[in-house]
N, C-alpha and C positions, 0 to 999 in steps of 0.2 A: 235331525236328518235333513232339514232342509237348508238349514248352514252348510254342510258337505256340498249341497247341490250347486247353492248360490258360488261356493267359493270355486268350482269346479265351471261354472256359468262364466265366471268374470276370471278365471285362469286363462281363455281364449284372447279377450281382450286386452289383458297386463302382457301377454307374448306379442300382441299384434301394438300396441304401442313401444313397449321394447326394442320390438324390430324396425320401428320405423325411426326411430331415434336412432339406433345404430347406423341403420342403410342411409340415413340421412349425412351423417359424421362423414361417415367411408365416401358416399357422394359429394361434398367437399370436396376431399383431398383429391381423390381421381377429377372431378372437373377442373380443378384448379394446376395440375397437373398436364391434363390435358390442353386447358387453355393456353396455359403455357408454351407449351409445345406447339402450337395454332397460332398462337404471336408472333411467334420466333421464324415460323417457316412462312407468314404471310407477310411479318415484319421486313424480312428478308428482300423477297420479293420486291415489295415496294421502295423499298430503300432503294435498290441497286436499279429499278426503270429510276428513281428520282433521279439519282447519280448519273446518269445517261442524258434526260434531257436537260441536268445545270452542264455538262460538262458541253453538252454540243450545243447548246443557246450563249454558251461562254465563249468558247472558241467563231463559234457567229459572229458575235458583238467586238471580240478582235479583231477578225477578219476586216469587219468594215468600219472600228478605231482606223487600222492602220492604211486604208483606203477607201477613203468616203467616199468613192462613183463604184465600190464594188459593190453596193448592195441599195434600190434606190429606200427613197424617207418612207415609203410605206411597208416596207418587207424591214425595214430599222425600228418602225414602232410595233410591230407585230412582236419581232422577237425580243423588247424591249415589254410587251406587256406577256409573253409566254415568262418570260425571267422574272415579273412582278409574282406571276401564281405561282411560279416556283417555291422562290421562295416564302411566298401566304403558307404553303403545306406546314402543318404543327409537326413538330418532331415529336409529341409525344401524345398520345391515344387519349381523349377528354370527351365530352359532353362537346356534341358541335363540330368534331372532328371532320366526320364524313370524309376519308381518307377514298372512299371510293366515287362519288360525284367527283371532287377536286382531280382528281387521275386522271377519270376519262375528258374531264374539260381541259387537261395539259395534254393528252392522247391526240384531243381533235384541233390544236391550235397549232402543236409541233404537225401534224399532217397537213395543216391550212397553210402552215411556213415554207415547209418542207418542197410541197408543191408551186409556190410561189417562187421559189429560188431553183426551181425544175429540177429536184432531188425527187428519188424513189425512197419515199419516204419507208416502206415496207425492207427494203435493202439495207437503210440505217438503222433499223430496230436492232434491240438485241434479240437474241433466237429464244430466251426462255422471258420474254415479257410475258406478263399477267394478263390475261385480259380481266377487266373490272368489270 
């Protein structure tokens, strides 16, 4: 009689292990799933402000190639070291990445530029920038 009991006692816990094993499995694949999708749409994001500040730090660095009194030596080495962090950014998501410190310190140097070259720095954003 007290075998029925016992097996009846630990029938609770072999369902409550079971289930955590399973919901475990399924948690996987939904985080991993999810994560994905949270890459993809913050991946996004971030690429496309990169793409913004290499394309207008480039077009810069033209600008005053093709006429050195257009821009003087201190607003040249500014965008000269905004274009170095640029491209420091890791293309790909690691240990050390911190994709969001490196952003906001290319956020506040294109505005230190920005400003210095008497741009409305807010007027050349793109409209769906991230804030970090």
């Amino acid at each position: 009689m007290d075998d029925a009991f016992d097996k009846a006692a630990n029938l609770e816990d072999e369902f409550e292990d079971v289930g955590y094993i399973e919901g475990f499995e399924a948690g996987k694949i939904v985080g991993h799933i999810e994560g994905r999708e949270m890459g993809c749409d913050n991946g996004l994001g971030i690429g496309r402000d990169l793409g913004f500040y290499r394309g207008w730090v480039q077009q810069w660095l033209r600008a005053a190639a093709a006429r050195p009194d257009f821009v003087s030596d201190r607003v040249l080495k500014k965008l000269t070291a905004l274009q170095s962090d640029i491209d420091k950014v890791p293309m790909a998501n690691g240990e050390g990445a911190d994709f969001g410190e490196r952003l906001k310190s290319i956020q506040l140097k294109f505005k230190a530029v920005s400003a210095m070259l008497g741009i409305n720095a807010a007027a050349e954003l793109p409209s769906t920038t991230l804030s970090y």
